[in-house]
N, C-alpha and C positions, 0 to 999 in steps of 0.2 A: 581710196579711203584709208585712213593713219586709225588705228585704234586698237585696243587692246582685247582682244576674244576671251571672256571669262570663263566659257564655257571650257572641259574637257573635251581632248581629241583622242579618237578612236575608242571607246565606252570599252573599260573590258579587256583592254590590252595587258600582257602578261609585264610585266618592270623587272623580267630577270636580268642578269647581266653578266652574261655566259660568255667564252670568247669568241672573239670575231677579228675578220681580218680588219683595215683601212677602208677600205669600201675602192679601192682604187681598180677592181674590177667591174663596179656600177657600170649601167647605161649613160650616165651622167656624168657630165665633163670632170676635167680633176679637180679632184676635193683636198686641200689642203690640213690639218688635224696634228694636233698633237700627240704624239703614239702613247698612250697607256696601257700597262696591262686590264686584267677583271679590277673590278673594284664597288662596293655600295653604293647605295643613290645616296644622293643630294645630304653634302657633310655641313649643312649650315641648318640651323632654325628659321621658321617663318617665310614670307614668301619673295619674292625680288619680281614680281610681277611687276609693280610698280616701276621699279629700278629700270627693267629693262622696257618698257612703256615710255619712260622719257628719253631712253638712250636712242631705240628708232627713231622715234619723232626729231629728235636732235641731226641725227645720221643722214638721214633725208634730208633737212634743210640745208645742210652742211656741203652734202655730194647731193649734186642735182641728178646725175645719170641715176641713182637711185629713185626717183621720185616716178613710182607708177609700176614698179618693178623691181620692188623691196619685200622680200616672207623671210621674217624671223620666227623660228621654234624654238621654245626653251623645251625642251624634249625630257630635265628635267620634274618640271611640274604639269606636263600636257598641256601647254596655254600656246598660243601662237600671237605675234602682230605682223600688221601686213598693210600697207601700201605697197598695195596690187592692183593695176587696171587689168578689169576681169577681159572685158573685150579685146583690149592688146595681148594679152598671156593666151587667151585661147581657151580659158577655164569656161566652162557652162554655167557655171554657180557659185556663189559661196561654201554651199557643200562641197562643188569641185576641189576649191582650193583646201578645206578641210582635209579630203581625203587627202590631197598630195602631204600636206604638212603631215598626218599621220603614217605617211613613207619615208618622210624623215626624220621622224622619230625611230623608227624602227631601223632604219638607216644606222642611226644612232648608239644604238646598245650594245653596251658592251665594250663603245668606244669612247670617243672623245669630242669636244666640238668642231666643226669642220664648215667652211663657205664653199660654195661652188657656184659656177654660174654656168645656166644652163642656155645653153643659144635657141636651142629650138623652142624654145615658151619666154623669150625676151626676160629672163630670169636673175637676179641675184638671190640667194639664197645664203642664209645664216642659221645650222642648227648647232644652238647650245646642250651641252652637257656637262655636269662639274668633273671637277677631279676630284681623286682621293686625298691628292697632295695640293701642296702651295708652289706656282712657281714663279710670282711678282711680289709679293706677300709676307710676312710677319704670321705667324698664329696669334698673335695679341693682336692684330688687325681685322678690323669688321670683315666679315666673308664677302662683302656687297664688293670690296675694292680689289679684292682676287677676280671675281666675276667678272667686272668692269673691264681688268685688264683683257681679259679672255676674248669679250666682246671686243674689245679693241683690236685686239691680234686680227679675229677673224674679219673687222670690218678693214682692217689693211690690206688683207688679201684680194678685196673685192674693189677696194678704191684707188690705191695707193701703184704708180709704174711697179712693172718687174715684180709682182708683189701674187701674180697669178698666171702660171703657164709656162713661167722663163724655164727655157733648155738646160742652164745651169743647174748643176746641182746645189741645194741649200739656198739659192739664193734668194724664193720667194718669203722662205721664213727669216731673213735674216731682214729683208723688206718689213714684213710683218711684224716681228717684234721691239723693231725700230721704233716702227708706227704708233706699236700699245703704249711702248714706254711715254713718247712725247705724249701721246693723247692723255694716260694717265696723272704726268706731271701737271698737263695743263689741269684737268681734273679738281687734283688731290694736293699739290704744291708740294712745298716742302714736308707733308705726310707722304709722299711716297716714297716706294724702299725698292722700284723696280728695278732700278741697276741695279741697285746690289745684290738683291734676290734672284734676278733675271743670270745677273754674268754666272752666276754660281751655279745656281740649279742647273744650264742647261749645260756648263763645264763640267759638272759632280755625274750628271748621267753621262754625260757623252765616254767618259774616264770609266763608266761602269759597261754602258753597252757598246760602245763604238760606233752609235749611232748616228750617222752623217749630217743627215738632210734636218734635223732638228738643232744643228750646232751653231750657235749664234752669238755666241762670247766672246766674239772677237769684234763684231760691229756694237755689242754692250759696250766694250769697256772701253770704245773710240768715243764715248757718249760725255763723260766727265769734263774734256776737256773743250768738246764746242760749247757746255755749257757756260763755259768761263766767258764766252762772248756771247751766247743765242740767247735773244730775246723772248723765250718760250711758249711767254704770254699772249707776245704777237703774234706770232704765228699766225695766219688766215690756214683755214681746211686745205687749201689748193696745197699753201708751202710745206703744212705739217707734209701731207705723201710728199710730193716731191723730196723734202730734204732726207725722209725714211730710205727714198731709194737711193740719192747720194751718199749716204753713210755705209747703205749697205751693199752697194756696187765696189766699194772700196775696202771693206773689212772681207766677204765672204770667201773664207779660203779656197782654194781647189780642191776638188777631189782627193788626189792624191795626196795631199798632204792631209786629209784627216787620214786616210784610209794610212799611213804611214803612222802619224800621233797615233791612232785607235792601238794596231800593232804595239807600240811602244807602251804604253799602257795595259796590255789584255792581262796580268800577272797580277794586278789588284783583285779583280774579281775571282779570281784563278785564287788565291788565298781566302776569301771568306766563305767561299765553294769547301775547300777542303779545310780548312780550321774553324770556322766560324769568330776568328780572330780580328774585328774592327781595326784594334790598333795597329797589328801586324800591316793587314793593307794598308792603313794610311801611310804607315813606314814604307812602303816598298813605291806609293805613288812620291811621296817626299822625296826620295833615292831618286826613282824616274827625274822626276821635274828639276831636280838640280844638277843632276849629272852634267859635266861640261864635257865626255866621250862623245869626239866627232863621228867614234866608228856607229854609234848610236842614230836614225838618220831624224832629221828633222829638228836638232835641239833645242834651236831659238820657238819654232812654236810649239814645242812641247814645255821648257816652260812658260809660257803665256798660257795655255791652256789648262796645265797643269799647275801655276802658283792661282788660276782661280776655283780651282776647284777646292783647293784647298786650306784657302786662307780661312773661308768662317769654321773650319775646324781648329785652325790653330788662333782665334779669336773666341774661343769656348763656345758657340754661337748654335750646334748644329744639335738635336738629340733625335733620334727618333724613337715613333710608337711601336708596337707589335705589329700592328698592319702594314705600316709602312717597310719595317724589318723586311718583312714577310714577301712583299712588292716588289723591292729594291733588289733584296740577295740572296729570295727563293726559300729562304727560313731566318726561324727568328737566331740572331743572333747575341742578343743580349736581353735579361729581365729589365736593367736600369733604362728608363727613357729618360733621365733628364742630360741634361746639354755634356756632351763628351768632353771632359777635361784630357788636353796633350801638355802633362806634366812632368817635369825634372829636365837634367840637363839636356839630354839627346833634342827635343823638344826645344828649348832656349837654342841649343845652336841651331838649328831647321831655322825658327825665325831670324835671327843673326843672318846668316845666310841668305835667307827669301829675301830680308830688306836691303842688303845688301845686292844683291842679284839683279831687283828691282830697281835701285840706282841705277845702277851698269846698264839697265834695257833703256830706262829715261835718259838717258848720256848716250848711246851708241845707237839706239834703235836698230833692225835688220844687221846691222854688222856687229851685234849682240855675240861675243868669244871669239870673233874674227881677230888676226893680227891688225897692229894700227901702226902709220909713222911715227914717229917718234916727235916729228918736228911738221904737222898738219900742214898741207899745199894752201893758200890762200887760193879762193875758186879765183875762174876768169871771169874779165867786166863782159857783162850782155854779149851777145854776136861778133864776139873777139876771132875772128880768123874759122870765119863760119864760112863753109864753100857753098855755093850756088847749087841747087838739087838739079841730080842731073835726069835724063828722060828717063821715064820708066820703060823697059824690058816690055815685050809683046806677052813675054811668055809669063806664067804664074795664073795664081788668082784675084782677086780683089772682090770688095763687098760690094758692089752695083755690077757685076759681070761683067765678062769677055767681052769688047767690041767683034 
């Protein structure tokens, strides 16, 4: 049954929101989330009951392996939906299923939204919870279309290849945010702002924590450019995932090279630790991301990673609140919230430069500061003086094993 529970789960429960880990020590398979620190409930007015009411129902018809085996928690307002076959899950009741939903609310607190799917109760599972911040979104944008992304993300995880479990690092959220953004375009049209909010936000933290497994701005900002040919609209359910994990098999860096950018960057937040000086870090990430010192490791994706973090700053575009100060860099660092002006010269040339810079990346790609000929090789025609593969060696490994 597809329906909306009106009722309140777990009567009585306490809504603190104390800290907690990820949950990635649960009984319950892995649960995918976006890392938040504490933060207050539910930053929007009225309810999204409804909203997310149509979004299951939709989600379900869309992915069939969903249908029979779909519990969504909004763990913000204790509502649950649920196409769930009671008899296949193993639950004894509608109450059964209550209770469970009321363990992932609790699940929940203190963190973020997260999917998991659980094998032993033939299980998909979706618990939301808001953020404090925006990270697909506009603040002049209805809170329903932050939401929506959220919900998106998390149903990518659950629908979409490579998108839940992959060994890679980063790679299921790089699947996943893929996912939101198409599903949300499809959505919202040309009202959505998730590229641009998406490559930023998750560039601006990564610059601030060195947080890996959330860094997904590099399969963002591959996104502008299939748009120029994808037909968006078309899309069927099946091609949005699949194309999600194409884009993101392809953009998701390695390990080692965030773990190297992260490095190269730790010296921003290392300044507003010890000055409480905004603009000073922006200077020193500016410094970072354009330095052309090879001795420096990593430079071509640290600026990729670093002109987005920084751009909607040098676009006047970024301000933050108290709260968010506070979240971000451990204390408030400024009274003024409104949108950070990077004014006078120092400031004009940085942009001079980044556009500049930016040429050179769209011109060179990968061999982005590398030496170049002077007078380019014309490539060779197709299979021009191509040798016949010779036998493979006994010895080594390969992906179907040893005979």
């Amino acid at each position: 049954m597809t329906g909306d529970h009106k009722h309140g789960l777990f009567a009585g429960h306490n809504h603190g929101y104390g800290h907690r880990d990820d949950g990635y020590g649960s009984p319950y398979n892995s649960r995918y989330r976006t890392a938040v620190p504490e933060r207050p409930p539910l930053p929007y007015e009225g309810s999204l009951k409804e909203v997310f009411n149509a979004a299951v129902k939709e989600a379900v018809i869309q992915y069939p392996q969903l249908k029979g085996t779909f519990l969504f928690v909004n763990a913000g307002e204790m509502t649950m939906n649920s196409d769930v076959d009671l008899r296949r899950s193993g639950f004894r009741d509608e109450n059964d299923l209550q209770k469970f939903a009321g363990q992932m609310v609790r699940e929940a607190e203190g963190g973020s939204a997260f999917a998991t799917k659980i094998a032993q109760l033939g299980l998909h599972v979706m618990t939301y919870n808001p953020l404090p911040f925006r990270l697909f979104t506009t603040k002049d944008q209805p809170y329903e279309m932050e939401a929506m992304a959220t919900f998106y993300h998390e149903l990518g995880h659950l629908v979409a290849p490579a998108a839940f479990g992959s060994p890679t690092e980063g790679l299921a959220e790089n699947v996943a945010d893929v996912f939101a953004i198409l599903r949300h375009i499809q959505k919202y049209g040309e009202d959505s702002k998730a590229i641009e909010m998406g490559s930023w936000g998750r560039a601006w933290r990564f610059v601030l924590t060195g947080q890996g497994d959330h860094f997904t701005t590099l399969s963002i900002d591959a996104m502008p450019k299939l748009l120029e040919k994808l037909d968006v609209q078309a899309l069927t359910p099946a091609e949005t995932a699949a194309l999600s994990a194409r884009v993101a098999l392809q953009n998701t860096p390695h390990i080692e090279v965030m773990a190297t950018v992260a490095r190269n960057f730790q010296e921003v937040k290392r300044i507003i630790a010890r000055t409480g000086d905004l603009e000073a870090a922006l200077k020193k990430m500016a410094e970072i991301t354009l330095s052309d010192d090879h001795e420096r490791a990593e430079t071509y994706f640290t600026f990729r990673i670093g002109s987005s973090a920084l751009q909607r700053f040098l676009d006047g575009k970024v301000g933050f609140d108290v709260e968010t100060q506070k979240m971000l860099f451990g204390q408030q660092v400024s009274r003024d919230t409104t949108p950070i002006k990077l004014e006078g010269r120092y400031w004009d040339d940085v942009r001079d430069r980044m556009a500049e810079r930016r040429a050179q990346l769209a011109n060179e790609g990968v061999l982005l500061g590398m030496p170049h000929l002077k007078d380019p090789r014309a490539p060779k025609a197709a299979n021009a003086n191509i040798e016949p593969p010779k036998p493979p060696k006994k010895s080594g490994w390969n992906l179907f094993g040893n005979d």
